[in-house]
N, C-alpha and C positions, 0 to 999 in steps of 0.2 A: 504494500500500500504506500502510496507517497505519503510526506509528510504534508500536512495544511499549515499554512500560517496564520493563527491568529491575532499576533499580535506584533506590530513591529514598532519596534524603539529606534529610533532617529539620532543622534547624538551631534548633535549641532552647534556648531562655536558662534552662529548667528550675527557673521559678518555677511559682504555685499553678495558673496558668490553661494550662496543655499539652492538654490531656484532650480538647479537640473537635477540636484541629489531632492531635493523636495518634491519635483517630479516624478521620480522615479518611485519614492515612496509612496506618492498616491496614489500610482498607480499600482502599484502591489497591492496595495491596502483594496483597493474599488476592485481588480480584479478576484480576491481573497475573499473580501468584506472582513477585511482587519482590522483592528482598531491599532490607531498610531499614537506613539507615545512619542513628541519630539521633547528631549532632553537639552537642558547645556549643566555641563561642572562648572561648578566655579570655585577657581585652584586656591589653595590655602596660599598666605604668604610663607617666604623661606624663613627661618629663623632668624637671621641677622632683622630683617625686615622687623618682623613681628616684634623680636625686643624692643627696637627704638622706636616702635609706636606704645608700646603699651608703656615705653620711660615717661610719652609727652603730653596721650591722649589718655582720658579716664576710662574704665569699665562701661559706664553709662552713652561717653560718648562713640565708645567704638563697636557696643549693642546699636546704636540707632544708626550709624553709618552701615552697619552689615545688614542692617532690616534695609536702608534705604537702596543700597547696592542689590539687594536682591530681588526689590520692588522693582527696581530700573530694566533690570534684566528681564523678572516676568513680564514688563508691559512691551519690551520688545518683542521677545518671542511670540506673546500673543497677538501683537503688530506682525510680525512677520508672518503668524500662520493666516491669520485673517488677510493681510492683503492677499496671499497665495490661495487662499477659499477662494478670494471675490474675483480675483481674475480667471479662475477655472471652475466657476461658480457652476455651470451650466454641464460643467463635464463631471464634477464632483459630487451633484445633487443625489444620489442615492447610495451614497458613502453608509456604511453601516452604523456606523459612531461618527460622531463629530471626533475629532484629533484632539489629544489633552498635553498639557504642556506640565516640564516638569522640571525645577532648579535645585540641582543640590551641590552644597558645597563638598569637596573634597578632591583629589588626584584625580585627573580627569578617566585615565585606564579603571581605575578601579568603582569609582562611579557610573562606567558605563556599566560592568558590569554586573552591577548592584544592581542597579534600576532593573535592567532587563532580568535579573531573578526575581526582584522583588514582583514585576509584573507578569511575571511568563512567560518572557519573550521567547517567538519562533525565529526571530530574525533581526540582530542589529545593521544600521544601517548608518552609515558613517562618511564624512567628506575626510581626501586626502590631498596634503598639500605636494607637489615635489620639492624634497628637501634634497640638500648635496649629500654623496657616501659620507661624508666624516662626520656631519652632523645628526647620519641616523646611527653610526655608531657608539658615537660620541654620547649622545643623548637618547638618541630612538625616537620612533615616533609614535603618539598614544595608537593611530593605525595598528602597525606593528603589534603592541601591547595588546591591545583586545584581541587579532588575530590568533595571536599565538597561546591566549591563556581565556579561550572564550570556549564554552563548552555548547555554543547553537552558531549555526551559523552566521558570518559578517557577511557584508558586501560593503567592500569599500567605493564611495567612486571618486576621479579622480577633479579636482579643481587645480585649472593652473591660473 
């Protein structure tokens, strides 16, 4: 029996270039009647970082800066899904579920993977940048990381 997909998680950095990978998922999801889960991480600071804020800014005030940074974010993403609804409004219309949007902080490899347990994901779906050899050595790329340590499958696609 093949597998079905019901549920595909999106993992989105929610910059200019979404719009072919956001394609692509809707189109999965409307041929599927899958519900889409679009994600973005948002990455913790480094250590160094983090001491010298918490030396200058209070508790109080860096509770309501992480509230307001993650306001900003969800009203992007749900900018972005809704212009993407309204422009493909017509091809969209019997989408099974409306798409839900989801912000969690932490290391973005591992957040995606979370999400997509915590919802059941059949299938993550993920933008890839070209980076140079030394820098996916060097560093990697969370691509890579979900790849190689995701137990359903990814589809990456590529944005240059």
């Amino acid at each position: 029996m093949l597998p079905k997909i019901n549920t595909i998680v999106y993992a989105c950095d929610l910059d200019n270039h979404t719009q072919s990978a956001m394609a692509l998922v809707m189109s999965l999801a409307k041929t599927n009647a899958a519900k889409v889960i679009l994600m973005h991480a948002m990455e913790p600071l480094n250590a160094q970082a983090s001491n010298m804020i918490n030396n200058y800014i209070t508790e109080e005030v860096r509770t309501a800066m992480r509230k307001d940074a993650v306001a900003e974010i969800n009203a992007r993403a749900q900018k972005t899904l809704s212009e993407f609804m309204e422009a493909y409004a017509s091809e969209l219309d019997d989408l099974s579920q409306a798409p839900e949007t989801v912000i969690v902080n932490g290391m973005p490899a591992e957040s995606i993977q979370k999400v997509a347990k915590e919802h059941n994901a059949d299938l993550i779906v993920m933008n890839s940048r070209t980076h140079s050899r030394l820098g996916q050595m060097i560093l990697g790329s969370t691509a890579n990381k979900v790849i190689h340590s995701s137990s359903i499958p990814v589809l990456v696609v590529p944005i240059k």
